[in-house]
NUMITI-521836 format. One line per 3 residues: number of its first residue (from 1); their letters; for each residue x, y, z of C-alpha. Coordinates in pm, 1 decimal, decimal comma. Layout:
NUM	A	X/Y/Z | ...;
This chain:
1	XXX	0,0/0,0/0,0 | 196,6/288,8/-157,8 | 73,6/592,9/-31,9;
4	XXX	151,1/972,7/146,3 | -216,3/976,0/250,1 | -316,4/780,3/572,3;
7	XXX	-583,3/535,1/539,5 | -842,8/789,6/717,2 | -765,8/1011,9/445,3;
10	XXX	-743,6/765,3/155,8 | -1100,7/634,9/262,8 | -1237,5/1033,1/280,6;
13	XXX	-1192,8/1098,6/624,6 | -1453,1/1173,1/923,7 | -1793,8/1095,9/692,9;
16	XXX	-1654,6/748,4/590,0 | -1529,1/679,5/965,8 | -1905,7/769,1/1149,0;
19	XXX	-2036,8/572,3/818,7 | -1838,9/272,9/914,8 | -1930,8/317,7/1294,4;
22	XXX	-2306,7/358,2/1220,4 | -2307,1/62,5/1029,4 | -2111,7/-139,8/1273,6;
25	XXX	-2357,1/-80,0/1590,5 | -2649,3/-238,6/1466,6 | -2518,3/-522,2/1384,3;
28	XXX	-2327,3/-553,7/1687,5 | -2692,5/-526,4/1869,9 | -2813,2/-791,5/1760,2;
31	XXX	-2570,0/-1026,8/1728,3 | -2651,8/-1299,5/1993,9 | -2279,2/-1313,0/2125,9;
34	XXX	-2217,5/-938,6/2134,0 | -2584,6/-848,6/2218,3 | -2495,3/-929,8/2600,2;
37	XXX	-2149,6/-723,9/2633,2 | -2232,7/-453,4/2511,9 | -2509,7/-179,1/2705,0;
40	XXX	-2852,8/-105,4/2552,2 | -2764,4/267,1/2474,3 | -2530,6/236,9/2245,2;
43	XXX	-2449,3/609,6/2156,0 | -2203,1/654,0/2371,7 | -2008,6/333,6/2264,1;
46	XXX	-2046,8/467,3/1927,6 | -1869,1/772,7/1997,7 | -1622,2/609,8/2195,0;
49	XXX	-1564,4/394,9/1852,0 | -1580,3/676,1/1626,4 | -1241,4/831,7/1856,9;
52	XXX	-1113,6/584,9/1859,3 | -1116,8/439,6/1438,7 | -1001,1/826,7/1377,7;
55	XXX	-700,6/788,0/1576,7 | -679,7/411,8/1467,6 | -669,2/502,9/1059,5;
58	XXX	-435,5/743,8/1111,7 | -639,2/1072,1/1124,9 | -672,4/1300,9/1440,6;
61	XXX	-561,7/1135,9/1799,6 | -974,0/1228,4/1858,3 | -951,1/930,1/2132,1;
64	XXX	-597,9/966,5/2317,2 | -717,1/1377,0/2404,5 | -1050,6/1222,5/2568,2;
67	XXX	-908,3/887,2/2720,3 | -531,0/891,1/2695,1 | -355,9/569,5/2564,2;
70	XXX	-629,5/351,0/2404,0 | -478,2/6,2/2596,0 | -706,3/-206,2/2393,1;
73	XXX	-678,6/-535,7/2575,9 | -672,5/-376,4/2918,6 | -1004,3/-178,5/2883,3;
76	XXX	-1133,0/-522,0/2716,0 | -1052,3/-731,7/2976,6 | -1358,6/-678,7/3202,9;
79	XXX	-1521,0/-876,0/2894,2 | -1555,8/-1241,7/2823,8 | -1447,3/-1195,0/2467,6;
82	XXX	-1401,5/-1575,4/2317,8 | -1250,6/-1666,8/1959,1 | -1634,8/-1694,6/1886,7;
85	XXX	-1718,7/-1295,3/1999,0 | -1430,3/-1179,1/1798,6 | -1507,3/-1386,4/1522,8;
88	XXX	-1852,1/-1236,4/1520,1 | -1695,9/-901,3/1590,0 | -1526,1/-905,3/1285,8;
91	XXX	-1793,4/-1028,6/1094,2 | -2001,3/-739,2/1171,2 | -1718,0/-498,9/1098,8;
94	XXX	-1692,9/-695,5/719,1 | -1979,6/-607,7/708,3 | -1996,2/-226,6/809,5;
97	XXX	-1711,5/-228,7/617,3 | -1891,1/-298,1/290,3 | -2179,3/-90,3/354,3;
100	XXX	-1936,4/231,0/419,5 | -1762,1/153,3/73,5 | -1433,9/73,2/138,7;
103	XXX	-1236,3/-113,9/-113,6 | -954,3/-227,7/-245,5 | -602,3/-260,1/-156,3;
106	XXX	-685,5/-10,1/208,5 | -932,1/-229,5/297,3 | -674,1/-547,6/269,0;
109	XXX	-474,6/-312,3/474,4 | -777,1/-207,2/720,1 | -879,1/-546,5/705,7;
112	XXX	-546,8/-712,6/799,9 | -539,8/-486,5/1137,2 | -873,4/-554,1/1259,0;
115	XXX	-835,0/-891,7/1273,4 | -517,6/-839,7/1481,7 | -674,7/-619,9/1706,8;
118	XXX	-973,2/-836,0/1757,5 | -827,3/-1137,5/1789,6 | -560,2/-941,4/2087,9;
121	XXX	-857,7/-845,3/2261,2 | -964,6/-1242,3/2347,4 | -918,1/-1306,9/2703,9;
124	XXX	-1152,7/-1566,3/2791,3 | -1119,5/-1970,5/2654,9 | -1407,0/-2072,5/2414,5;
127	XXX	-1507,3/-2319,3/2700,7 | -1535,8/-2081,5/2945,7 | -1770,4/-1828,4/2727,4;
130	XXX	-2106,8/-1996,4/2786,1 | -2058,7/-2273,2/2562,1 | -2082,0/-2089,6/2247,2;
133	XXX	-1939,9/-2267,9/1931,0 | -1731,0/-2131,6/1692,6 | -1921,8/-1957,9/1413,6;
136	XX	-1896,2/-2127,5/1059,1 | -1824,0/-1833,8/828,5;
């Protein structure tokens, strides 16, 4: 991925970000293995998300002003997340990721570190995450 422009600006910036995150959430809802870690109002999480993808792509640090470091696994560890909930986390962000537009070789590259991320944010064994299976994809 050849390029002077970070990914937040090769994929337009703030309107393609709080595209991505608005089409993220509802899926997340109600997705029966993320439905139950995540609280009913969602706005807030949203927001949260919307920092924090800014910063993540490479555009503003919108999340580090607000919350300092973002220490990923240590503000996920409160959560039983499983191979199975970051599975389906991912899946939901394929998704989102389709229906904000993003293509091509910087969504390889997008791609390629969200699955990273997600699978460095499991903490809990499948076994131990009320017997969910692995989803079939």
């Amino acid at each position: 991925m050849e390029s002077s422009l970070s990914p937040y600006e090769q994929i337009g910036g703030a309107p393609t970000v709080r595209k991505l995150v608005e089409a993220f959430y509802p899926r997340v809802q109600r997705h029966p293995l993320l439905k139950p870690i995540f609280p009913e109002d969602i706005r807030p999480v949203m927001e949260k998300q919307y920092k924090f993808l800014t910063q993540f792509l490479g555009g503003p640090p919108l999340y580090s002003r607000e919350y300092g470091h973002p220490m990923l696994r240590a503000r996920h560890l409160p959560f039983p997340i499983t191979p199975s909930r970051a599975n389906a986390w991912l899946a939901c962000m394929h998704e989102a990721l389709n229906d904000a537009g993003i293509t091509g070789e910087i969504r390889e590259h997008i791609w390629a570190r969200l699955v990273m991320a997600a699978h460095h944010m499991v903490n809990t064994p499948e076994d131990e995450g009320n017997g969910e299976k692995e989803p079939e994809n």
